[in-house]
C-alpha positions as CSV (number, residue, x, y, z in Angstrom):
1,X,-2.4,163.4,73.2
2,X,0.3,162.6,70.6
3,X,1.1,159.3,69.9
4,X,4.2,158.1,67.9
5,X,5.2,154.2,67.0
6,X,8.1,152.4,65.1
7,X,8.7,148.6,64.7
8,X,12.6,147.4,66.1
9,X,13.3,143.7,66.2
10,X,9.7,143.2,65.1
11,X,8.4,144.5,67.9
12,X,6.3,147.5,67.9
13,X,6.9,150.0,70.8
14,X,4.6,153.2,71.5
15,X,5.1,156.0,73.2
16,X,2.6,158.6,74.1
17,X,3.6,162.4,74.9
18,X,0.2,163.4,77.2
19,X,-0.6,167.2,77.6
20,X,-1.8,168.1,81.2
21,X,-2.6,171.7,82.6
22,X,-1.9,170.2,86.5
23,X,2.0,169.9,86.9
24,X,1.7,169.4,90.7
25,X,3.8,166.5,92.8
26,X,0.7,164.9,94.2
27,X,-0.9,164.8,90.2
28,X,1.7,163.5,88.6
29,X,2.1,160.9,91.1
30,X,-1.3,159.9,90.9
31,X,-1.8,159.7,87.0
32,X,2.1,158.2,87.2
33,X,0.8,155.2,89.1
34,X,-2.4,154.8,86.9
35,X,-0.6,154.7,83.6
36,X,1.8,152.1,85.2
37,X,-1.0,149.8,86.2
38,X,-2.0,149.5,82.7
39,X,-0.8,146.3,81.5
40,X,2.2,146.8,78.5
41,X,3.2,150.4,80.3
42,X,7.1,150.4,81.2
43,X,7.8,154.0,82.1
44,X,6.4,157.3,82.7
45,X,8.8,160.1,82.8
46,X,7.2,164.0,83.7
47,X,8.7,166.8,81.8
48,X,8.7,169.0,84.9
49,X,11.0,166.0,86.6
50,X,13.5,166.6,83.6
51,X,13.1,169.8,83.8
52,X,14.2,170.1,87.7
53,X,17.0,167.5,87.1
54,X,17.9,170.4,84.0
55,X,17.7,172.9,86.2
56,X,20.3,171.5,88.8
57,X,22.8,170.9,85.8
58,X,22.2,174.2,85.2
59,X,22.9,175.7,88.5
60,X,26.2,173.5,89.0
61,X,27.5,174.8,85.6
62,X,26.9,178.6,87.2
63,X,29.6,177.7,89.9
64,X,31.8,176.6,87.1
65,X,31.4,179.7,85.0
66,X,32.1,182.3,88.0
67,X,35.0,180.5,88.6
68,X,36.3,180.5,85.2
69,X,35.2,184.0,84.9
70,X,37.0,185.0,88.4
71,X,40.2,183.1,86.9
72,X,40.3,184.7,83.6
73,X,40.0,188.4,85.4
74,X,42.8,187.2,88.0
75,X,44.6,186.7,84.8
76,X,43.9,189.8,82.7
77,X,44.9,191.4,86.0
78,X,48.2,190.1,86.1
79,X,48.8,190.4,82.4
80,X,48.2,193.9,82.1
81,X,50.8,195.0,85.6
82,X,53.1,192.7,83.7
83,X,52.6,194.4,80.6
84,X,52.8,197.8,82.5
85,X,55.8,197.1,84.7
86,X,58.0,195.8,81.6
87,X,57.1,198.9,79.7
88,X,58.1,201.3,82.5
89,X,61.6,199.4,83.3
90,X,62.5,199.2,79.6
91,X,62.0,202.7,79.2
92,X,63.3,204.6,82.6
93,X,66.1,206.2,79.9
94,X,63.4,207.8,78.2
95,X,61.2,208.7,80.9
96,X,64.1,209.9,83.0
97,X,64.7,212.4,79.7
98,X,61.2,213.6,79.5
99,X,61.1,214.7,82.9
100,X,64.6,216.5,82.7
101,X,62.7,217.9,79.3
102,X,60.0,219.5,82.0
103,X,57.3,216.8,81.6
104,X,54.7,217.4,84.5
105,X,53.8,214.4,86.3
106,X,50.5,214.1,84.4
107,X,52.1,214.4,81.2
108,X,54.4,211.6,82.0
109,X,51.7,209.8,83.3
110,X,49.9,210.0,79.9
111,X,53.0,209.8,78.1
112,X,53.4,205.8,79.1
113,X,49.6,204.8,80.1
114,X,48.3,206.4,76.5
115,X,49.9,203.3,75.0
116,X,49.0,200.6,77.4
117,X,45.6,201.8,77.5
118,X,45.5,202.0,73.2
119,X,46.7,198.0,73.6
120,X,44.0,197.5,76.1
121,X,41.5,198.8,74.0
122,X,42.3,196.9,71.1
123,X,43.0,193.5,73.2
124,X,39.4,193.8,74.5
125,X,37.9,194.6,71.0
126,X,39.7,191.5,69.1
127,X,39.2,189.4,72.6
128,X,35.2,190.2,72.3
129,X,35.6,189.0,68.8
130,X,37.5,185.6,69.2
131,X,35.1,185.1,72.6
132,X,32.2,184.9,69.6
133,X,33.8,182.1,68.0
134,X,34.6,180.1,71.3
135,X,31.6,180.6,72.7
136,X,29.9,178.8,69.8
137,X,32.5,176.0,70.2
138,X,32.4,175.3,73.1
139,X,28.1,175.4,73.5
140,X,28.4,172.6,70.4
141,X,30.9,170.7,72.1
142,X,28.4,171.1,75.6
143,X,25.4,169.9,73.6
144,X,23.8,166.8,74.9
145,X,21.4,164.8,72.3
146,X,18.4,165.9,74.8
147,X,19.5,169.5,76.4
148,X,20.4,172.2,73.7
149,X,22.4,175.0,75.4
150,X,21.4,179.1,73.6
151,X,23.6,180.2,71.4
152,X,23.2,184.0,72.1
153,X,25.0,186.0,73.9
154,X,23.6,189.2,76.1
155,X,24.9,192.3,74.9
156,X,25.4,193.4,78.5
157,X,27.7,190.3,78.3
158,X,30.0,192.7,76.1
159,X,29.5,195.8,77.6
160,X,30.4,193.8,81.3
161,X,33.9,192.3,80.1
162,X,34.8,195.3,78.3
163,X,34.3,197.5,80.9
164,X,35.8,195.3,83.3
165,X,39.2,195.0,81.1
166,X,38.9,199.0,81.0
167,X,38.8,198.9,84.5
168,X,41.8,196.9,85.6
169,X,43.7,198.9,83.3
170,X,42.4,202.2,85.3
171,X,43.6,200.5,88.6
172,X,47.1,199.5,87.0
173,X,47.7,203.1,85.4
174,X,46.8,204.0,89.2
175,X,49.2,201.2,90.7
176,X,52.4,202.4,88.1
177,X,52.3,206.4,89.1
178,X,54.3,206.1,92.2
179,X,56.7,203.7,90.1
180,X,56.9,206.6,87.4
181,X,57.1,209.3,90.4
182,X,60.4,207.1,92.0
183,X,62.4,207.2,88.5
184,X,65.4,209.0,89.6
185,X,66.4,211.5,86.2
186,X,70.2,211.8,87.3
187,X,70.6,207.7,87.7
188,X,68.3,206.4,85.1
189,X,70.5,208.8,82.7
190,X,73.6,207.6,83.6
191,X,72.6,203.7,83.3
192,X,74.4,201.8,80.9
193,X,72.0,200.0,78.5
C-alpha cells in the first residue's frame, strides 16, 4: 500500500491508495465496510466505481460525437451541391459553347466536375489539417482535473473523413449530369448576361 499525508489547518489528513488483485462487487463491499468501521476512516472510494461512472461519461459523449459527426457530413453535403449548382448556372454560356464545339457528354462532364473535385481535394487536405489543431483545443478545453481525454488521433480517422468528403463529391458529380445534359445550346447562347 501507498500512503501519502499533508498537514491543512493543523490538521493532518492521510490517505491510503490500497492495491487489491479482487475487483469484484461483493469484495469491495466487504473490505469497503471494514475500512469504514475503523475509527478516523471518512471515505472509501474503488477505482473500478470511477472507472464505471468514466465509462458512462464516456458513452454519453459517443451520442454527442455521431451527432456532430452526422451534422458536419449533412453540411459538407449541402456545401458541395451548393458549390456545384452555382458553378453550373454561372457557366451555362460556356458549357452551352463547348457542346456546340462537339464536347461529348463525358467530356463536359469532366470539363466542370475536374474543378470541383480539385477544390474538394484540397478542402479535405487543409480541413484534415485545421481538424489537428481543433481537435487539441477542444480535448484541453474537455479536460477535467481527474479525467484526461488522448490526444491522438486514429489514422483511419483521416483516411474515413477523407474518403467520406471524396464520396459526397462522387454522388454530387452524379446528382449535376442530368443538370449538364438539360443545358439547352441554342437558349443558353442567346441569354443576355
Amino acid at each position: 500500500s501507498l500512503y501519502k499525508s499533508w498537514n491543512t489547518n493543523a490538521k493532518t489528513t492521510h490517505i491510503y491508495l490500497i492495491k487489491s488483485k479482487k475487483t469484484t462487487k461483493k469484495f469491495e463491499r466487504n473490505l469497503g465496510n471494514k475500512i469504514m468501521n475503523i475509527d478516523g476512516v471518512q471515505s472509501v472510494t474503488f477505482y473500478s466505481s470511477l472507472q464505471k461512472n468514466f465509462k458512462d461519461m464516456i458513452s454519453s459523449i459517443s451520442y454527442i460525437v455521431v451527432v456532430l459527426v452526422i451534422s458536419a457530413a449533412c453540411l459538407a453535403f449541402v456545401v458541395l451541391y451548393n458549390l456545384s449548382n452555382v458553378n453550373i448556372s454561372e457557366r451555362k454560356r460556356e458549357i452551352a459553347t463547348i457542346k456546340v464545339l462537339g464536347f461529348t457528354r463525358k467530356e463536359v462532364d469532366a470539363y466542370i466536375n475536374r474543378e470541383t473535385v480539385l477544390l474538394t481535394i484540397l478542402g479535405s487536405l487543409i480541413g484534415l489539417v485545421i481538424g489537428v489543431g481543433l481537435h487539441h483545443l477542444i480535448m484541453n478545453l474537455a479536460e477535467m482535473d481527474d479525467i484526461m481525454f488522448g490526444r491522438t488521433i486514429n489514422s483511419m480517422s483521416y483516411v474515413i473523413s477523407f474518403v467520406m468528403t471524396i464520396g459526397f463529391n462522387a454522388i454530387i458529380n452524379l446528382c449535376m449530369h442530368k443538370k449538364l445534359n438539360n443545358i439547352q445550346m441554342v437558349e443558353s447562347l442567346k441569354a443576355v448576361e
